[in-house]
mmCIF file of the N, C-alpha and C atoms, coordinates in Angstrom:
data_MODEL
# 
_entry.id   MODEL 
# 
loop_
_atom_site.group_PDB 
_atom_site.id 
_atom_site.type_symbol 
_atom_site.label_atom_id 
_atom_site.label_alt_id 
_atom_site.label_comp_id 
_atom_site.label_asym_id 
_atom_site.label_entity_id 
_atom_site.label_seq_id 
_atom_site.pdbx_PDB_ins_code 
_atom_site.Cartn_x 
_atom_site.Cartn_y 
_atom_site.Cartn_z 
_atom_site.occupancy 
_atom_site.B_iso_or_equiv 
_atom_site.pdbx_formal_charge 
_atom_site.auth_seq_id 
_atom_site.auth_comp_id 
_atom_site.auth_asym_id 
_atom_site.auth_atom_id 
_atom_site.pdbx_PDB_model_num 
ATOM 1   N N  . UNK A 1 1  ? -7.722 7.896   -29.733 1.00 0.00 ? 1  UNK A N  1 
ATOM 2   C CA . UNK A 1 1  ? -6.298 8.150   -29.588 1.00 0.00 ? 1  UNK A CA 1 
ATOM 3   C C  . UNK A 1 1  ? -5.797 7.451   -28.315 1.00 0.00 ? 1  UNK A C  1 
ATOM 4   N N  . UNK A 1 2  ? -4.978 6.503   -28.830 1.00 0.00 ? 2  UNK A N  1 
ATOM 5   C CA . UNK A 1 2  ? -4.229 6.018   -27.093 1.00 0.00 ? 2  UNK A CA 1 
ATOM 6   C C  . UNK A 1 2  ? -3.542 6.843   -26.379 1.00 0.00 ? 2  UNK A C  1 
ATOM 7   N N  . UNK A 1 3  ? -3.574 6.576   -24.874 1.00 0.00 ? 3  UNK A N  1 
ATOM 8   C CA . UNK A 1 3  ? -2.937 7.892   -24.188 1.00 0.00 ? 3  UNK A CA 1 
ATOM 9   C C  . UNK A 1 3  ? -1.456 6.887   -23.988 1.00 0.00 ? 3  UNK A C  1 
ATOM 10  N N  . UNK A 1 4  ? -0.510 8.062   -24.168 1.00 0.00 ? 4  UNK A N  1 
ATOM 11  C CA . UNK A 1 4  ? 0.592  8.265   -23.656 1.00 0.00 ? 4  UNK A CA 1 
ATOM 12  C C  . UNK A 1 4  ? 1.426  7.993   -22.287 1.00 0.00 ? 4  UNK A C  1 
ATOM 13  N N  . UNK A 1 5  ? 2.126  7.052   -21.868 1.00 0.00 ? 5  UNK A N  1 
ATOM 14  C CA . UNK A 1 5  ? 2.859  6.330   -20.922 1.00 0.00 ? 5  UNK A CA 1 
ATOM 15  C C  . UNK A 1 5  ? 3.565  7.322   -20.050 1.00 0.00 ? 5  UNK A C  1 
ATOM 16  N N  . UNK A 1 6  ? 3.764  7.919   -19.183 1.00 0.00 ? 6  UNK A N  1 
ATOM 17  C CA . UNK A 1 6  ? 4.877  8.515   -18.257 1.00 0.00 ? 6  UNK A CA 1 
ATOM 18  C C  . UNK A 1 6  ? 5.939  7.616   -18.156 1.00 0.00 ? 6  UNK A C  1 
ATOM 19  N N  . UNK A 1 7  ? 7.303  8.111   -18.076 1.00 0.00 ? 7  UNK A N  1 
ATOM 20  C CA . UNK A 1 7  ? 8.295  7.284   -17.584 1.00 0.00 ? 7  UNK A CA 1 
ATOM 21  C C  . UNK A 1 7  ? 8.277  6.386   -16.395 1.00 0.00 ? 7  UNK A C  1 
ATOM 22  N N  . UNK A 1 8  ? 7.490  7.325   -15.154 1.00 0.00 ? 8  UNK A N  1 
ATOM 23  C CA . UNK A 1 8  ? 7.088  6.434   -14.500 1.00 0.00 ? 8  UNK A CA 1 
ATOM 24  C C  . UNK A 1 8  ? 6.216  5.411   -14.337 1.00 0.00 ? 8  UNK A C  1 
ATOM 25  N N  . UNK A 1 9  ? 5.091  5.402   -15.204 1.00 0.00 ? 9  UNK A N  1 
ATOM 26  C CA . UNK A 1 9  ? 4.497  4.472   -15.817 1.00 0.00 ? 9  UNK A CA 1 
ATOM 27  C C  . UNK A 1 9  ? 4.391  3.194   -16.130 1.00 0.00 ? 9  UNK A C  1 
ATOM 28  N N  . UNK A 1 10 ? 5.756  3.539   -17.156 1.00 0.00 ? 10 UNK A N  1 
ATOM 29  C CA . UNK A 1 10 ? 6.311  2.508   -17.703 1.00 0.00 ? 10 UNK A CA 1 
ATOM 30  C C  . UNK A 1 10 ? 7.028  1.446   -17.087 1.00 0.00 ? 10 UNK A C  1 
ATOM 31  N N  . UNK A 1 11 ? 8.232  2.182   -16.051 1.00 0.00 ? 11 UNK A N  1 
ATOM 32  C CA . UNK A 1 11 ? 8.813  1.279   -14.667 1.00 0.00 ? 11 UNK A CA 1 
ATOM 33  C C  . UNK A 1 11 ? 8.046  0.633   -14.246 1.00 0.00 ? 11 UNK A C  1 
ATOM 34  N N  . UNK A 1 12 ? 6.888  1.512   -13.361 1.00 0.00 ? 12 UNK A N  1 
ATOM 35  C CA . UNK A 1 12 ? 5.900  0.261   -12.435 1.00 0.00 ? 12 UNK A CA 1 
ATOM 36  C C  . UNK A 1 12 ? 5.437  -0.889  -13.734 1.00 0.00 ? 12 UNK A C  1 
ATOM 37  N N  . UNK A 1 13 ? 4.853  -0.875  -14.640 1.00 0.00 ? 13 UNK A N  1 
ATOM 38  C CA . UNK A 1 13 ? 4.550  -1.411  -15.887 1.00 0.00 ? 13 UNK A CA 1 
ATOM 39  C C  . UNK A 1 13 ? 5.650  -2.554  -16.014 1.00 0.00 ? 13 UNK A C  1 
ATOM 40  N N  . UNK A 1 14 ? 6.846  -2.168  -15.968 1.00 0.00 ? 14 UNK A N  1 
ATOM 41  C CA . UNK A 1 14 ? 7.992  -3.384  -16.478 1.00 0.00 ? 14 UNK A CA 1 
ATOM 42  C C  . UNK A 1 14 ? 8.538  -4.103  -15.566 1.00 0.00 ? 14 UNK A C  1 
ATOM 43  N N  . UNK A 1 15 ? 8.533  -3.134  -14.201 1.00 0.00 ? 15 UNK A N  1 
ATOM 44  C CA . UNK A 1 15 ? 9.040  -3.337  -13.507 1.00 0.00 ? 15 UNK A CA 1 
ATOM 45  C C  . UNK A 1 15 ? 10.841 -3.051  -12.932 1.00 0.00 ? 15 UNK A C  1 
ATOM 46  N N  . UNK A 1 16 ? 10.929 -1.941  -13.903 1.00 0.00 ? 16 UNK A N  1 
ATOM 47  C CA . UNK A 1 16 ? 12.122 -1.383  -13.697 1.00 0.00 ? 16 UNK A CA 1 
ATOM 48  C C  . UNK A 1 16 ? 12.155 -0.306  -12.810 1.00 0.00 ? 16 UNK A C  1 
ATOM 49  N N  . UNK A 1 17 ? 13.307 0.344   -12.644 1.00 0.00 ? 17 UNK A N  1 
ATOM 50  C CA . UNK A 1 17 ? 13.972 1.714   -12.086 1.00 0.00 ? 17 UNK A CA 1 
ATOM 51  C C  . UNK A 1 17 ? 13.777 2.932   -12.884 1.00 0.00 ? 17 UNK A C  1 
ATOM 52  N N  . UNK A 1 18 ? 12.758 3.958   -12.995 1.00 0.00 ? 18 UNK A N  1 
ATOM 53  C CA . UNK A 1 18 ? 12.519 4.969   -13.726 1.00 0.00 ? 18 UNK A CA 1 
ATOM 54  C C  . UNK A 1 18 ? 14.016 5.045   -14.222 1.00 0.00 ? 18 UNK A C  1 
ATOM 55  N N  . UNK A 1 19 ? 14.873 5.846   -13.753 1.00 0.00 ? 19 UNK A N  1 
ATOM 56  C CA . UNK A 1 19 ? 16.043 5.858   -14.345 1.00 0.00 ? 19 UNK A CA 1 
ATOM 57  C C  . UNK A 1 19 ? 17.013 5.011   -15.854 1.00 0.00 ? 19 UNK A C  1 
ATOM 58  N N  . UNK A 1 20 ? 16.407 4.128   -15.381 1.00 0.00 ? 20 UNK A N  1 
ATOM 59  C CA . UNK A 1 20 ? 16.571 2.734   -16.521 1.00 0.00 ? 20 UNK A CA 1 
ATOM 60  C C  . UNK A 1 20 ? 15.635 2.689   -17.096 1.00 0.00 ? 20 UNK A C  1 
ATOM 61  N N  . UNK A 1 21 ? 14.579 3.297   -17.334 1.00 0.00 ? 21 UNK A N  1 
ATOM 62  C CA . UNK A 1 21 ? 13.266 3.934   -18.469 1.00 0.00 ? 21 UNK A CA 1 
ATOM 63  C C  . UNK A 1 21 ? 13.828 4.419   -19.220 1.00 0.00 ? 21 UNK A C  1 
ATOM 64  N N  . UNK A 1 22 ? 14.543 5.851   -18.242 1.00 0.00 ? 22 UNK A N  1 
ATOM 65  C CA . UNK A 1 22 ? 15.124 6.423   -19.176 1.00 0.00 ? 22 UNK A CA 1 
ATOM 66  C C  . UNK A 1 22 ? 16.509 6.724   -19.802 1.00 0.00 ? 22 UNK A C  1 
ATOM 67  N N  . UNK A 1 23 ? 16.993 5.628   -19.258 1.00 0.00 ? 23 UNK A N  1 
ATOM 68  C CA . UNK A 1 23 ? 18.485 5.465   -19.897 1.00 0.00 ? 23 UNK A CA 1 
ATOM 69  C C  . UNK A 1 23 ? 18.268 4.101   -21.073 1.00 0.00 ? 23 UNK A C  1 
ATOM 70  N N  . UNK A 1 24 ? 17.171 3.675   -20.967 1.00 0.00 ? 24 UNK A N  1 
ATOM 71  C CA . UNK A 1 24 ? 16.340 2.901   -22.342 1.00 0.00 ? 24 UNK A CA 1 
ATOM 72  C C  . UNK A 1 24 ? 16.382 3.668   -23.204 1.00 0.00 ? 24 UNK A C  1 
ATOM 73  N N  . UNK A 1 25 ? 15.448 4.597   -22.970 1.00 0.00 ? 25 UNK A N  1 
ATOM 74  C CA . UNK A 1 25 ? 14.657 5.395   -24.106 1.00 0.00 ? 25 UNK A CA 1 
ATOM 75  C C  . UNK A 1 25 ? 15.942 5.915   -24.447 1.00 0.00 ? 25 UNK A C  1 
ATOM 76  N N  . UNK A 1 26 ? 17.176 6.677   -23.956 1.00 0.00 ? 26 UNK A N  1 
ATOM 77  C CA . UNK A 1 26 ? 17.974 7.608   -24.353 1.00 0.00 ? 26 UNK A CA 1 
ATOM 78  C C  . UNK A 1 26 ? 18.688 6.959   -25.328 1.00 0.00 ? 26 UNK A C  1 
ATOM 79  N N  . UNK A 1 27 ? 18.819 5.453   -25.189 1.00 0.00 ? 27 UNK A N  1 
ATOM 80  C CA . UNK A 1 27 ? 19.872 4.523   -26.070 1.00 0.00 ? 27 UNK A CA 1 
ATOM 81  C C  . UNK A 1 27 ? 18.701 3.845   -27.237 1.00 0.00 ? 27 UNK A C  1 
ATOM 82  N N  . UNK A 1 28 ? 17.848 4.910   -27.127 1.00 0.00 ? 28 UNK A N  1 
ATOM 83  C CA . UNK A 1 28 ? 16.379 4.028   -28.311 1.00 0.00 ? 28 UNK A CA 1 
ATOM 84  C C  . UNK A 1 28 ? 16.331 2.163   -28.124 1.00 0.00 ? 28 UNK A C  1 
ATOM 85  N N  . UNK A 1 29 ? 16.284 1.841   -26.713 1.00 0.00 ? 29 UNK A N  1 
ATOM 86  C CA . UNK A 1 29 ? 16.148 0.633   -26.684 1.00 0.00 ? 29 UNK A CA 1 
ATOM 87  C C  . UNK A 1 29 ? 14.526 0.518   -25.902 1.00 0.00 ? 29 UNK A C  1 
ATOM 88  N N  . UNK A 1 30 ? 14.081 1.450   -25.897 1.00 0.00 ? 30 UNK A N  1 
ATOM 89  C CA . UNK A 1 30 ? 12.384 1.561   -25.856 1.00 0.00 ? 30 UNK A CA 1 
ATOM 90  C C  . UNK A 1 30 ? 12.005 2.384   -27.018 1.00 0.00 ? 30 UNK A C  1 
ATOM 91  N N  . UNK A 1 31 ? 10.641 1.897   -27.639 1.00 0.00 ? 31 UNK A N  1 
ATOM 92  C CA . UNK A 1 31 ? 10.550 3.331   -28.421 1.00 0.00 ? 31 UNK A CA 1 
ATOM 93  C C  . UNK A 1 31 ? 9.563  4.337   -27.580 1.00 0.00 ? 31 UNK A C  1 
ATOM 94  N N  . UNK A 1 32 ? 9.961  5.527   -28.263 1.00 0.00 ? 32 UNK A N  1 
ATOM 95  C CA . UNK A 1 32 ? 9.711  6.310   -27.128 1.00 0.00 ? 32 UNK A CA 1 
ATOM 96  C C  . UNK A 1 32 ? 9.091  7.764   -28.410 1.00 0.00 ? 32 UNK A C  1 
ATOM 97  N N  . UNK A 1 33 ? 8.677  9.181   -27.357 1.00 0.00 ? 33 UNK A N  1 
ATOM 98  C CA . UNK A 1 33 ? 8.409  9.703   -27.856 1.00 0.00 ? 33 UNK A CA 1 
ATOM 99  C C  . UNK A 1 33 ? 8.840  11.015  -27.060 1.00 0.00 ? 33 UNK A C  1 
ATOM 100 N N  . UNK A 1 34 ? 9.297  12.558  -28.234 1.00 0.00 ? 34 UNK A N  1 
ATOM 101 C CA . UNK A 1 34 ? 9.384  13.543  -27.787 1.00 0.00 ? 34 UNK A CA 1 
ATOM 102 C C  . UNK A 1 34 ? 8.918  14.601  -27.891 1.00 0.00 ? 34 UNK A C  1 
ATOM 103 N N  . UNK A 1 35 ? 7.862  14.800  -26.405 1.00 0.00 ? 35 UNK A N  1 
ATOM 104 C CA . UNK A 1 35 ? 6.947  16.158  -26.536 1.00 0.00 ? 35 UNK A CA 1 
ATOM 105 C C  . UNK A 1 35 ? 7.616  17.271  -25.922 1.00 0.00 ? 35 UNK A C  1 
ATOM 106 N N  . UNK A 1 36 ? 8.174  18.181  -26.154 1.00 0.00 ? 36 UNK A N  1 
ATOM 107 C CA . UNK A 1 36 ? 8.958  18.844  -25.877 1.00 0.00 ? 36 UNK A CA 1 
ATOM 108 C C  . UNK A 1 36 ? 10.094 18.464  -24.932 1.00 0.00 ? 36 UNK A C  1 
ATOM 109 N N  . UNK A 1 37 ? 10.163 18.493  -23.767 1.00 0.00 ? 37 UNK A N  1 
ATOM 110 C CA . UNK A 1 37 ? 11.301 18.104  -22.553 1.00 0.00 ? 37 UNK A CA 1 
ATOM 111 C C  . UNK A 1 37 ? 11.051 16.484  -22.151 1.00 0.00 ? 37 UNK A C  1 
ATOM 112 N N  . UNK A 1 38 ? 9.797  16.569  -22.320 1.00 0.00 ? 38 UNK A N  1 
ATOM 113 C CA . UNK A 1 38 ? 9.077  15.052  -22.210 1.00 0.00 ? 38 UNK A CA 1 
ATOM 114 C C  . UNK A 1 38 ? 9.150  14.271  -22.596 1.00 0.00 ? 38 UNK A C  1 
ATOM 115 N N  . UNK A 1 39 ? 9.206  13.059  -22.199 1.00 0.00 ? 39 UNK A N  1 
ATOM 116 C CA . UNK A 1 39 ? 9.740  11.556  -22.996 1.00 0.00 ? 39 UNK A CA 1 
ATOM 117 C C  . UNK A 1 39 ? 8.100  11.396  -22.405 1.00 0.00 ? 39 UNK A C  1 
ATOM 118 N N  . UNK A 1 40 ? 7.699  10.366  -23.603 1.00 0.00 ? 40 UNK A N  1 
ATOM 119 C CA . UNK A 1 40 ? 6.251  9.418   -23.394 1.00 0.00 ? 40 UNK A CA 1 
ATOM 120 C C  . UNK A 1 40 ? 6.438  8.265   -23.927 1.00 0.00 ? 40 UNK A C  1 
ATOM 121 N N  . UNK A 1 41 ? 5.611  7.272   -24.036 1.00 0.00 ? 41 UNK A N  1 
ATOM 122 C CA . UNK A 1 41 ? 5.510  5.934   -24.389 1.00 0.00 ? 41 UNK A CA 1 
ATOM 123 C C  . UNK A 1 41 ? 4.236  5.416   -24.573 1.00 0.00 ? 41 UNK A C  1 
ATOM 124 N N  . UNK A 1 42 ? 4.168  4.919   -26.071 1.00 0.00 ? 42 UNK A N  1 
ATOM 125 C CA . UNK A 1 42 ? 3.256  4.640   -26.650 1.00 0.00 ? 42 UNK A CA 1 
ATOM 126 C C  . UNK A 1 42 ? 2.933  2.461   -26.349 1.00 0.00 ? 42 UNK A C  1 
ATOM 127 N N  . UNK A 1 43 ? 2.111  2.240   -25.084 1.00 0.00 ? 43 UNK A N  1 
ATOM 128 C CA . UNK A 1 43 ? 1.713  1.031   -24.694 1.00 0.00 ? 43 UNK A CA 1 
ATOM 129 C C  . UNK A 1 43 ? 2.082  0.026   -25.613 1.00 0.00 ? 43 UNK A C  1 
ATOM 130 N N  . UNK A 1 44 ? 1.188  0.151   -27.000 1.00 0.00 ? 44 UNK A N  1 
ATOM 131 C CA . UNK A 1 44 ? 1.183  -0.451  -28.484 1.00 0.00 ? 44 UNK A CA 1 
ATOM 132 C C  . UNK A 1 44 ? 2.784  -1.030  -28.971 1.00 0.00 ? 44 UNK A C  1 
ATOM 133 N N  . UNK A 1 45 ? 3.693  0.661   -28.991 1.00 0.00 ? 45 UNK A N  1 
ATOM 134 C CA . UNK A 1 45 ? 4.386  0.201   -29.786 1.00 0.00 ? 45 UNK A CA 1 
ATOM 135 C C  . UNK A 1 45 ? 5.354  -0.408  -28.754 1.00 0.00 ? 45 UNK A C  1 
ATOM 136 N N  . UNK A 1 46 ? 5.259  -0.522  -27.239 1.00 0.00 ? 46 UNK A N  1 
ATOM 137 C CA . UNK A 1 46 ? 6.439  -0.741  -26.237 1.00 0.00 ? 46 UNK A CA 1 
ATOM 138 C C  . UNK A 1 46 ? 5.949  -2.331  -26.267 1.00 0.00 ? 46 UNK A C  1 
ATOM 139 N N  . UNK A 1 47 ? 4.562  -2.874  -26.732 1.00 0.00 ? 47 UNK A N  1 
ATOM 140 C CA . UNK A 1 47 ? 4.321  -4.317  -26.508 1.00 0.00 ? 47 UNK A CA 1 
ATOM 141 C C  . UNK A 1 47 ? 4.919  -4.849  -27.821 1.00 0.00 ? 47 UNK A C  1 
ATOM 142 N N  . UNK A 1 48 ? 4.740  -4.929  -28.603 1.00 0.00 ? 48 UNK A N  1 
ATOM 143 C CA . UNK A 1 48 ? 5.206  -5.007  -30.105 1.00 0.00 ? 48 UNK A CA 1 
ATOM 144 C C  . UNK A 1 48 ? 6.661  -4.965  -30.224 1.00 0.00 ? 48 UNK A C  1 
ATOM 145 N N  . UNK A 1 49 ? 7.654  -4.160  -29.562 1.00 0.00 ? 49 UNK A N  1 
ATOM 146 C CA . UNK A 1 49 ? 8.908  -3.695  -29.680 1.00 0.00 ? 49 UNK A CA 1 
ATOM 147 C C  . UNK A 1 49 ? 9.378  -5.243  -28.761 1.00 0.00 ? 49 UNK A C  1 
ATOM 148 N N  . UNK A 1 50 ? 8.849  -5.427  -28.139 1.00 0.00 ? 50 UNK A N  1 
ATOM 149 C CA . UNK A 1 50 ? 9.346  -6.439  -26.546 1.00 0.00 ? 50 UNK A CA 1 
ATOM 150 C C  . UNK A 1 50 ? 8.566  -7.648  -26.744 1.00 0.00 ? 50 UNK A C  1 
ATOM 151 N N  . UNK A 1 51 ? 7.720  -7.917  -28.252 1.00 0.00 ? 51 UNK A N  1 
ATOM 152 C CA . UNK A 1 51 ? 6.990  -9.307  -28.650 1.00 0.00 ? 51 UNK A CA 1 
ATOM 153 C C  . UNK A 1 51 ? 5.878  -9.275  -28.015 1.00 0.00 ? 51 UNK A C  1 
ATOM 154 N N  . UNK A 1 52 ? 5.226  -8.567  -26.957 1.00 0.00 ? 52 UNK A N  1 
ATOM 155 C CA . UNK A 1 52 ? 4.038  -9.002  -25.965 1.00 0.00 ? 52 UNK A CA 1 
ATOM 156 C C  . UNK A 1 52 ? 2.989  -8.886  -26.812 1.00 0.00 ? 52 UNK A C  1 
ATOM 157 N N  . UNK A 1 53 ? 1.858  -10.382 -26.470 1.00 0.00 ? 53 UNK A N  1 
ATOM 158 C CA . UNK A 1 53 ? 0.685  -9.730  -26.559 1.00 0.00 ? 53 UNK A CA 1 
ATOM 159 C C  . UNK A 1 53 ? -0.173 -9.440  -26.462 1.00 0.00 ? 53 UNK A C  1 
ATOM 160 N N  . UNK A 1 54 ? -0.240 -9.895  -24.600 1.00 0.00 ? 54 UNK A N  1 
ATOM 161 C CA . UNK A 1 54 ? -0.696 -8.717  -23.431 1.00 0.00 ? 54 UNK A CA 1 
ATOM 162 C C  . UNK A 1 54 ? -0.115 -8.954  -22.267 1.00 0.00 ? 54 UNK A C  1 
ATOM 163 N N  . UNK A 1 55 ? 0.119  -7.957  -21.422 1.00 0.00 ? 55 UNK A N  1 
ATOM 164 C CA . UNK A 1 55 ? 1.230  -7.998  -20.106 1.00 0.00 ? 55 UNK A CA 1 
ATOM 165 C C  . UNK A 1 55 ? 0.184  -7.814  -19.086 1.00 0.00 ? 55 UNK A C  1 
# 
């Protein structure tokens, strides 16, 4: 099972502003995932979504 991305994660990862993670994810312009209150991010489908194929 692949593990799951933190928002912050993902920033250092892209190189964005957590905030802009998650004002991504909120406008489904990351795909994203909801575990209860929690937003996560699946590596796979965030490389695939953005063409990469490896960062």
């Amino acid at each position: 099972m692949e593990k799951l991305l933190k928002p912050t994660e993902v920033a250092e990862w892209l190189n964005l502003n957590v905030q802009t993670v998650y004002a991504m994810a909120q406008r489904n312009q990351l795909p994203n995932k909801k575990i209860g209150h929690a937003v996560r991010f699946s590596p796979k489908e965030i490389k695939a979504y953005l063409g990469l194929k490896e960062f």
